[in-house]
LUMLUM-162098 format. One line per 10 residues: number of its first residue (from 1); their letters; for each residue z, y, x of N, C-alpha, C, O. Coordinates in Angstrom, 2 decimals. Each point is the difference from the previous one (the first is absolute). Layout:
N
NUM = a = Z/Y/X/Z/Y/X/Z/Y/X/Z/Y/X ~ ...
***
This chain:
163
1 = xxxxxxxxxx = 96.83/43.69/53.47/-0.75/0.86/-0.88/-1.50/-0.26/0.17/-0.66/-0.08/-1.04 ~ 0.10/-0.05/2.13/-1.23/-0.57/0.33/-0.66/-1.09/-0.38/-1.21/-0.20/0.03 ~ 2.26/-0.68/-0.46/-0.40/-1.68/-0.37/-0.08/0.31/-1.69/-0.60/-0.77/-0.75 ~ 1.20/1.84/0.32/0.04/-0.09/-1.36/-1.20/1.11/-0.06/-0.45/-0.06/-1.15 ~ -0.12/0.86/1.75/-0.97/0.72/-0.39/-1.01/-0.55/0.00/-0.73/0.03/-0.98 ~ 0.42/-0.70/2.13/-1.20/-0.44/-0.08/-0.42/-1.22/-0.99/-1.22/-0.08/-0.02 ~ 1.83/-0.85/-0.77/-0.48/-0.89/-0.75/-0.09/0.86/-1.90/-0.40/-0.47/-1.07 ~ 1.13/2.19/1.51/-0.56/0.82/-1.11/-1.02/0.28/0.01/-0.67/0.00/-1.03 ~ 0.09/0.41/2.41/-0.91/0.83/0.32/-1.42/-1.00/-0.15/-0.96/0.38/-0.68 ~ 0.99/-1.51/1.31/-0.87/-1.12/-0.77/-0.42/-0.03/-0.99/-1.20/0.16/-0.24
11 = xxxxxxxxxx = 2.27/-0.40/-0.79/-0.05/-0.27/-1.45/-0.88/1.20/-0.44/-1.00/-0.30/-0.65 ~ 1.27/1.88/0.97/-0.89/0.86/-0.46/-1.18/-0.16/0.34/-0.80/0.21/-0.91 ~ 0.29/-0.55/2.05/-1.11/-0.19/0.52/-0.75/-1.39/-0.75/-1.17/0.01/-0.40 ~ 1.81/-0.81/0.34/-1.21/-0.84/-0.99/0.14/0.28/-1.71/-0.26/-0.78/-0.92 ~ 0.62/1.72/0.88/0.27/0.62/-1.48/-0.69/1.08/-0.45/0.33/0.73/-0.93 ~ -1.64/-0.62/1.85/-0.89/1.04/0.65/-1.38/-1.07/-0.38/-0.20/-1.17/0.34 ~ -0.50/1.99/-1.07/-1.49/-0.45/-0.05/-0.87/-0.40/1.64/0.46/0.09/1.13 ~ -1.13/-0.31/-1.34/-0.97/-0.20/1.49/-0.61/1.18/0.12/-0.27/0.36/1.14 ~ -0.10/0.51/-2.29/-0.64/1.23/0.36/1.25/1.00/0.74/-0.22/0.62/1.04 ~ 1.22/-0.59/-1.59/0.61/1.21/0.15/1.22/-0.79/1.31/0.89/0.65/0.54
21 = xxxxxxxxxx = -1.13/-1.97/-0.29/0.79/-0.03/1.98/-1.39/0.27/0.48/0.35/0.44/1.10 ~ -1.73/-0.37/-1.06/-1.12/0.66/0.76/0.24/1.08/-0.15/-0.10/0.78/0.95 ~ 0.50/-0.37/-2.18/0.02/2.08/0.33/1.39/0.15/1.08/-0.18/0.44/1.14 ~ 1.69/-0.89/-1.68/1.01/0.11/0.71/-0.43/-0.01/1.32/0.10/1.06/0.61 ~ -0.66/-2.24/0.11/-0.33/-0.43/1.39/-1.06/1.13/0.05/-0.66/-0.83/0.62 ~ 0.09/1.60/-0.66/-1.08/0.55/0.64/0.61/1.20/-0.19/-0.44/0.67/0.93 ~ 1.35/0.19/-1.70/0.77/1.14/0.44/1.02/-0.36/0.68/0.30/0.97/0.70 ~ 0.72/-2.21/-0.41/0.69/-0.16/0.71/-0.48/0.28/1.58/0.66/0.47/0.93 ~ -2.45/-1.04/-0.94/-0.29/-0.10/1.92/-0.37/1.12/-0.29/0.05/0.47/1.14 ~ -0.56/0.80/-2.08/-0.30/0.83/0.20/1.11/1.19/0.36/-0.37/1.05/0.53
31 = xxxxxxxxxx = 1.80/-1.32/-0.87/0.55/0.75/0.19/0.78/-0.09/1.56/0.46/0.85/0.76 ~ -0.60/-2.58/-0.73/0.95/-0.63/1.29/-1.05/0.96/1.22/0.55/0.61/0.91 ~ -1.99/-0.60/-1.07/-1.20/0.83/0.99/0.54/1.65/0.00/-0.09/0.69/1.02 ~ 0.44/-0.38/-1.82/0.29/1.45/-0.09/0.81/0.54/0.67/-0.04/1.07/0.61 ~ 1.21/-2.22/-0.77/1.37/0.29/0.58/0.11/-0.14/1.55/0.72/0.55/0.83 ~ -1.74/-1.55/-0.74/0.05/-0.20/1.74/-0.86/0.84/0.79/0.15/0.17/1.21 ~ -1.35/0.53/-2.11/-0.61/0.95/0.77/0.43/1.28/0.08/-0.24/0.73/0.96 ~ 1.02/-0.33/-2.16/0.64/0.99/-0.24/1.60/0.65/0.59/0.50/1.11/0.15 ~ -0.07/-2.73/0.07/1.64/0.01/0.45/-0.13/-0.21/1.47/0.80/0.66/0.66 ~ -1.65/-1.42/0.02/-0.61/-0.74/1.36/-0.72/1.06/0.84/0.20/0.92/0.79
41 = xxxxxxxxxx = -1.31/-1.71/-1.52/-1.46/0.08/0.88/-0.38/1.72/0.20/-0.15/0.49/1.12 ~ 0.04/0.23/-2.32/-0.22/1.07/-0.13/1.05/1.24/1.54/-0.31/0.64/1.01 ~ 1.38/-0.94/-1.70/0.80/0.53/1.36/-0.03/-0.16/1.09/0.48/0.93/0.65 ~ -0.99/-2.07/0.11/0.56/-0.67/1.07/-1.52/0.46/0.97/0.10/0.05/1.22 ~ -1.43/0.26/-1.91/-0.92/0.02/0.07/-0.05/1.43/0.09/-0.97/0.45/0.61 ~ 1.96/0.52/-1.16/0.00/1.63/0.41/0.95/-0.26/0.87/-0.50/0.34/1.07 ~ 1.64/-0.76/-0.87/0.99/0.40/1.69/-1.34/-0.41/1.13/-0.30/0.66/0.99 ~ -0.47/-2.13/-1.54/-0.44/-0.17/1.63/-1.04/1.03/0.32/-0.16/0.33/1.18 ~ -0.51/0.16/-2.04/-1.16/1.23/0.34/0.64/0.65/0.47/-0.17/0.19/1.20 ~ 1.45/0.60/-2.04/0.91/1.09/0.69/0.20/-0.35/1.43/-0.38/0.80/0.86
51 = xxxxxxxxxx = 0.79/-1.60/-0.62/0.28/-0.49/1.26/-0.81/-0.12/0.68/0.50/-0.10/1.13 ~ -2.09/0.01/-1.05/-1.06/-0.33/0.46/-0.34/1.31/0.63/-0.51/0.18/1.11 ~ 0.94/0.85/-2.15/-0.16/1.58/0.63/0.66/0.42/0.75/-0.38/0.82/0.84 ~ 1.85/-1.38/-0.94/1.01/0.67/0.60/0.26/-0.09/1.68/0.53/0.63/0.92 ~ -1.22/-1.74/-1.18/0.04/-1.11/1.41/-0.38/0.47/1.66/0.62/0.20/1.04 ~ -2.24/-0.16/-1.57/-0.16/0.66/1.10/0.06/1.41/0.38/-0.50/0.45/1.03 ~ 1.09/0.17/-1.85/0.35/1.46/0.61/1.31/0.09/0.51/0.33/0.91/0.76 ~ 0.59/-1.96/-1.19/1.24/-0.10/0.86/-0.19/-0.87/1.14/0.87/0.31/0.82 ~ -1.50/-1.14/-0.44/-0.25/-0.28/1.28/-0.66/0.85/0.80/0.40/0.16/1.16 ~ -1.26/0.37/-1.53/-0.90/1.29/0.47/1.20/0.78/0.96/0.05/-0.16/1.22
61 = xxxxxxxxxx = 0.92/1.06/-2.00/1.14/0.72/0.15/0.64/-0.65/1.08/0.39/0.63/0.99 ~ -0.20/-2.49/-1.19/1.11/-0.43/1.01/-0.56/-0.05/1.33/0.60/0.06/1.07 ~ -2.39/-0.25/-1.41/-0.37/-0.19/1.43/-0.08/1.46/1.07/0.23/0.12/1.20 ~ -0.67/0.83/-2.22/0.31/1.32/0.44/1.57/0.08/0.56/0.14/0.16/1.21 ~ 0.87/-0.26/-1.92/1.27/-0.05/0.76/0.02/-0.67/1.46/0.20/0.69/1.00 ~ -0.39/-1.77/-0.96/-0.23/-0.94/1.22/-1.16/0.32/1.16/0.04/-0.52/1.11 ~ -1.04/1.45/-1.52/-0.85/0.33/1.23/0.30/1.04/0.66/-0.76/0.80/0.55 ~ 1.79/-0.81/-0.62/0.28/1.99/0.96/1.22/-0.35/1.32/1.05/0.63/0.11 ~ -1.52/-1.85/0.87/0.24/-0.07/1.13/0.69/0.91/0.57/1.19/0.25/-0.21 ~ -2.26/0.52/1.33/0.57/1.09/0.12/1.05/0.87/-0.38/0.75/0.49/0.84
71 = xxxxxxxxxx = -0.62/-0.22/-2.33/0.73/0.71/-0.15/1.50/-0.50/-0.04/1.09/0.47/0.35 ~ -1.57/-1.73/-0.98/1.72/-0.69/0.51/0.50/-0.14/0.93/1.21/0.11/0.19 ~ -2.22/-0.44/0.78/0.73/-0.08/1.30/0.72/1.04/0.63/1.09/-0.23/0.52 ~ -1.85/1.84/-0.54/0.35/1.04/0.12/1.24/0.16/-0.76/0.89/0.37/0.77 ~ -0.33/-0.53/-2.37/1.20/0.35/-0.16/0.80/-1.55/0.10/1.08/-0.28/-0.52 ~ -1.71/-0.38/1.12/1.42/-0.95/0.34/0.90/0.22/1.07/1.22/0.09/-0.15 ~ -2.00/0.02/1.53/0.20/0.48/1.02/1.46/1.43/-0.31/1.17/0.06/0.38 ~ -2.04/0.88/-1.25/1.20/1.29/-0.37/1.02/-0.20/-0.48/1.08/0.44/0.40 ~ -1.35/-1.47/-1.74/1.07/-0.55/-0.62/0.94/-0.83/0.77/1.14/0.27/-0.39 ~ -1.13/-1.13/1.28/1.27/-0.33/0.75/0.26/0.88/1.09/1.08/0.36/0.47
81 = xxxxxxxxxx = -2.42/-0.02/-0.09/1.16/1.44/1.30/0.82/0.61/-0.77/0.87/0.30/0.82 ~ -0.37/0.25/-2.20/0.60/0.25/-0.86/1.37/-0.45/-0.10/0.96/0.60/-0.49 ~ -1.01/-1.92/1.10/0.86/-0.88/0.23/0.54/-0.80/-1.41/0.78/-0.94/0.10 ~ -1.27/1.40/-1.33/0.31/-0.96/-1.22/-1.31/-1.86/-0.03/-1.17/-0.31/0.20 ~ 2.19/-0.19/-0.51/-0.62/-1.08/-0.43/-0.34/0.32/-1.59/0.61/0.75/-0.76 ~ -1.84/-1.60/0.48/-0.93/-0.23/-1.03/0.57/0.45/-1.14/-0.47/0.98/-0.60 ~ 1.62/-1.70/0.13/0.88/0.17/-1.01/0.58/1.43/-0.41/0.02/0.36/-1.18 ~ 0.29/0.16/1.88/0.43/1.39/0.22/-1.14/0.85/0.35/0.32/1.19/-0.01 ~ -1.48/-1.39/0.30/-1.17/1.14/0.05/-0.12/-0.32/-1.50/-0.08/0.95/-0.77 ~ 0.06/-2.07/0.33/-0.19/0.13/-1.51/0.56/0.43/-0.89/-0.54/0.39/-1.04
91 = xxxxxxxxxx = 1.64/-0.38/1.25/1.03/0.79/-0.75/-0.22/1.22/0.26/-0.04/0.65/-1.04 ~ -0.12/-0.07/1.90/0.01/0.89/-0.04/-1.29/1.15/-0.69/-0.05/1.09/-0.56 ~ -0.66/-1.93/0.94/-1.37/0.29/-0.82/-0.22/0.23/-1.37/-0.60/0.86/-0.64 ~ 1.32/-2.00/0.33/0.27/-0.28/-1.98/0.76/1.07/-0.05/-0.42/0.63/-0.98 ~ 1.68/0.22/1.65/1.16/0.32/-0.42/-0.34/2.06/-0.10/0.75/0.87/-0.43 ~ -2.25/-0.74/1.07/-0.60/1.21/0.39/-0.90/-0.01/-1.40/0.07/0.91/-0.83 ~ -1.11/-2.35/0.66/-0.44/0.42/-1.45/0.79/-0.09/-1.37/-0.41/0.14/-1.15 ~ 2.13/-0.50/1.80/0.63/0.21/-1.52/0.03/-1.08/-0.51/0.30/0.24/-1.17 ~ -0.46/-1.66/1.31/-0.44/-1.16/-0.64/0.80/-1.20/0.98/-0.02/-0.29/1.20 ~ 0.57/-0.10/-2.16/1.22/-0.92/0.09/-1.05/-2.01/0.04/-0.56/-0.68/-0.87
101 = xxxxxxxxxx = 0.77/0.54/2.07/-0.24/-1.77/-0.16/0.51/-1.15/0.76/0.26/0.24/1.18 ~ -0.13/-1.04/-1.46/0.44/-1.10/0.56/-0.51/-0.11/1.67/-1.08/0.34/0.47 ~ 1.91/-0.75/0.01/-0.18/-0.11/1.40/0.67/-0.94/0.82/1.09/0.26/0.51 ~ -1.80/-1.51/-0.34/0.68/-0.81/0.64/-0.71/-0.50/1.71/-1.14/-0.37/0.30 ~ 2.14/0.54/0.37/-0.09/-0.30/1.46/-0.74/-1.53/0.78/0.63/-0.35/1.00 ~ -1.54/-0.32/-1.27/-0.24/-0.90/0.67/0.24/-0.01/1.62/0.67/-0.97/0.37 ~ -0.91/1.48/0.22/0.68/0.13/1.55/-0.46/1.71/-0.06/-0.04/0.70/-1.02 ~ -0.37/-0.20/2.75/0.80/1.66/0.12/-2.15/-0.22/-0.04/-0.18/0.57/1.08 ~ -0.71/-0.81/-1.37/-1.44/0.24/0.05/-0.12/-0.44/-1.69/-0.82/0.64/-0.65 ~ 1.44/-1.49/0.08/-0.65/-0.24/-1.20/1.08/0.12/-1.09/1.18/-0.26/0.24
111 = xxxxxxxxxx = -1.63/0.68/-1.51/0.32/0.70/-0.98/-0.85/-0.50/-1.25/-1.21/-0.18/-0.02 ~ 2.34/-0.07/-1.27/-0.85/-0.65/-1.38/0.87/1.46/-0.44/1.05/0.46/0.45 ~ -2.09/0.10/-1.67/0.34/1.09/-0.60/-0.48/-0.14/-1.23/-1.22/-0.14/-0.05 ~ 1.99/0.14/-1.34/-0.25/-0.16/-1.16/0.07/1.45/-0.63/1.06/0.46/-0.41 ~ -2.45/0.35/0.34/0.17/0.90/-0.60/0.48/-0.01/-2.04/0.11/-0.98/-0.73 ~ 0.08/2.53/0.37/0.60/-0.42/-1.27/-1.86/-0.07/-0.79/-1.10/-0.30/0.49 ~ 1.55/0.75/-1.85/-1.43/-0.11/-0.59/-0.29/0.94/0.19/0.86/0.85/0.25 ~ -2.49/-0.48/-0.27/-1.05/0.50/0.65/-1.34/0.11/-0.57/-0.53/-1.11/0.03 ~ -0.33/2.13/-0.61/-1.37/-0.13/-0.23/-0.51/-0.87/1.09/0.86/0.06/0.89 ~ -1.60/-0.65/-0.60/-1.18/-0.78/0.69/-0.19/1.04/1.56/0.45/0.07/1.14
121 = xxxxxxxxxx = -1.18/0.42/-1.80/-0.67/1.13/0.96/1.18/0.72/0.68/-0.18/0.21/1.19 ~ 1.57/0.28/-1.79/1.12/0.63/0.69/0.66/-0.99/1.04/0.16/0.39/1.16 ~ 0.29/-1.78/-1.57/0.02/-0.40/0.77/-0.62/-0.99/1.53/0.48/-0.60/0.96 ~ -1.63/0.90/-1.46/-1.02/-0.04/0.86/0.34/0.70/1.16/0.60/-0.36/1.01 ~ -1.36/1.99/-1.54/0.35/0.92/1.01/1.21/0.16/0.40/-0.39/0.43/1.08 ~ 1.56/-0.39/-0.98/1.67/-0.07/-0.38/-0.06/-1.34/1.32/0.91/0.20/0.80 ~ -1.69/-1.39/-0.44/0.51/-0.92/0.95/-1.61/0.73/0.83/0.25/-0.30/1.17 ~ -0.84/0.60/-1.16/-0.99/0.46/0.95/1.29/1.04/0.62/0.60/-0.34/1.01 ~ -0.31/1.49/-1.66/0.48/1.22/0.75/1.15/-0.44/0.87/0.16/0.51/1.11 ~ 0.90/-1.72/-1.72/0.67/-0.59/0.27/-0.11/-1.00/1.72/0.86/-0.24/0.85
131 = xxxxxxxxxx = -2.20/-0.08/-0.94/-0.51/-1.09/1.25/-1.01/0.98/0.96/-0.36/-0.28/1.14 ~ 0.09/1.19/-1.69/-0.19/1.11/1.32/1.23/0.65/0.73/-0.01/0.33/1.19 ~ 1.05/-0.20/-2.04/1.09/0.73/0.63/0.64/-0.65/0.42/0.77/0.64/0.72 ~ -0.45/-2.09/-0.70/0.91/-0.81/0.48/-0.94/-1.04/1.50/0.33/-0.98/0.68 ~ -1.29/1.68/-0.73/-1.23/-1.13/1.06/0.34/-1.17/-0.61/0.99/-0.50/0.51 ~ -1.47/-0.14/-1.46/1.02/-1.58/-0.41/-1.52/-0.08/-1.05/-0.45/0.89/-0.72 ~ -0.26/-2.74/1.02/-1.00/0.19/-0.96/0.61/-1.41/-0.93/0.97/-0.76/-0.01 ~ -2.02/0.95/-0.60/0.92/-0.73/-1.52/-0.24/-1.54/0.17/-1.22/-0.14/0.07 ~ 1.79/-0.97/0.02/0.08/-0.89/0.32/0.16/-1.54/-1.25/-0.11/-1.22/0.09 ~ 0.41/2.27/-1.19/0.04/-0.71/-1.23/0.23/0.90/-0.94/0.85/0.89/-0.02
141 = xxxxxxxxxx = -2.02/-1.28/-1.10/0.17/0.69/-1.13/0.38/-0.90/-1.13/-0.42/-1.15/-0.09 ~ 1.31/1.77/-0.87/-0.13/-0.58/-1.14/-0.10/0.95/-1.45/0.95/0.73/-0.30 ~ -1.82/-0.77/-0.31/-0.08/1.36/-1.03/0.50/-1.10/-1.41/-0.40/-1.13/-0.29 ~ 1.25/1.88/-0.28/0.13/-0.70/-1.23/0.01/0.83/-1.20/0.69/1.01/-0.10 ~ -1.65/-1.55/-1.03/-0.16/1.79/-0.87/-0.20/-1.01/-1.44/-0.46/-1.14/-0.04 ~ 0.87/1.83/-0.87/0.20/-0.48/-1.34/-1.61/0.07/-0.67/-0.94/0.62/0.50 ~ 0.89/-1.24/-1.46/-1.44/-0.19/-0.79/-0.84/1.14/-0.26/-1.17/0.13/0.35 ~ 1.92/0.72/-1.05/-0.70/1.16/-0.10/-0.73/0.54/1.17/0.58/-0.20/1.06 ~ -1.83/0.90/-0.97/-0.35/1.01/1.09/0.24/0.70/-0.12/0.20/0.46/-1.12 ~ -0.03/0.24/2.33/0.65/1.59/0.23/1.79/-0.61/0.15/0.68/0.53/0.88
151 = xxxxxxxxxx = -0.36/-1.07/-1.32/1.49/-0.45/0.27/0.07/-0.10/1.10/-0.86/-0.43/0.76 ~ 3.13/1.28/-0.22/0.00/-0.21/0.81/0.25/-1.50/1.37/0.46/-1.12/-0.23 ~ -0.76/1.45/1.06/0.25/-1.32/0.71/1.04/-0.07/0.57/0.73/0.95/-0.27 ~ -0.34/-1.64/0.94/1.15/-0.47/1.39/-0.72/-0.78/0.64/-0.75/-0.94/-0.28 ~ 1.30/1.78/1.79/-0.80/-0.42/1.47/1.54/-0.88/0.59/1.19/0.32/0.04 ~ -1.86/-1.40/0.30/1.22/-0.44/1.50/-1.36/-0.60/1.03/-0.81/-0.93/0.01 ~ 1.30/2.44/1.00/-0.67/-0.35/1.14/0.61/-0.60/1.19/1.20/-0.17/-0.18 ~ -1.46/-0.08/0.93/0.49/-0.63/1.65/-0.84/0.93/0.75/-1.21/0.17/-0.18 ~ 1.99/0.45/1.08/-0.67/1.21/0.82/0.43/-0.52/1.62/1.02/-0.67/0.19 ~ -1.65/0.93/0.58/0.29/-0.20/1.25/-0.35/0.29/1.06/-1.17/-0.31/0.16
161 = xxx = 1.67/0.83/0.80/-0.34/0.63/1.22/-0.36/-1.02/0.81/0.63/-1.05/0.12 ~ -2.09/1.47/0.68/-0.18/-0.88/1.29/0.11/0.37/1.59/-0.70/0.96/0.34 ~ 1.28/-1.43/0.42/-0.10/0.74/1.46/-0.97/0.54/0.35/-0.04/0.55/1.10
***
């Protein structure tokens, strides 16, 4: 179908004055510019600003999660005199705020937990409240959140207790 269009599509084209393939060609790049700034450039150029904002206030948050020493150490220490391993302080934790997530066992100190979806900020706070109560600091993040802002995300963290 291709081999036969194009020796049509020719034929129209030199069947075309010289003025009017200069007009064709100059709304053709004018529209081919439109489409790429409009379909492209235009978008891609609002996620990365969005993102430019979003950025450092969620690292902000993670580094805040990660500077509270002390306090982890203090409920790590509680949390295994408790006698539960990681996995099971977590569960149990999730199972007190009502909220159901994935929980998988890397050994009896480390733990990957795929929360469900989540505002930003909920599950933010939701693995902060989570890594104070379990003494366990976060060892890997992965946030994954759809185009829109304000959409919710999914967290899979790696949490882990240290001696």
């Amino acid at each position: 179908m291709k081999n036969s269009l194009l020796p049509k599509l020719l034929l129209w084209w030199q069947g075309r004055s010289v003025r009017e393939r200069k007009i064709l060609l100059a709304w053709g790049v004018t529209v081919s510019v439109l489409l790429l700034w409009f379909g492209l450039l235009a978008p891609l150029w609002q996620r990365i600003a969005t993102l430019e904002r979003r950025v450092p206030a969620l690292e902000a948050q993670l580094n805040k999660m990660r500077a509270r020493p002390a306090a982890t150490q203090r409920t790590a220490s509680s949390g295994e005199a408790a006698g539960g391993d990681l996995r099971s302080t977590l569960f149990g934790a999730l199972a007190e705020k009502k909220i159901s997530a994935e929980l998988r066992a890397l050994s009896t100190r480390r733990v990957e937990m795929r929360l469900p979806e989540l505002p930003i900020k909920d599950a933010l706070d939701l693995l902060d409240t989570l890594r104070q109560a379990s003494g366990a600091r976060v060892a890997v993040l992965n946030v994954k959140a759809e185009a829109a802002p304000g959409s919710p995300v999914r967290l899979v963290v790696e949490l882990e207790r240290t001696p």
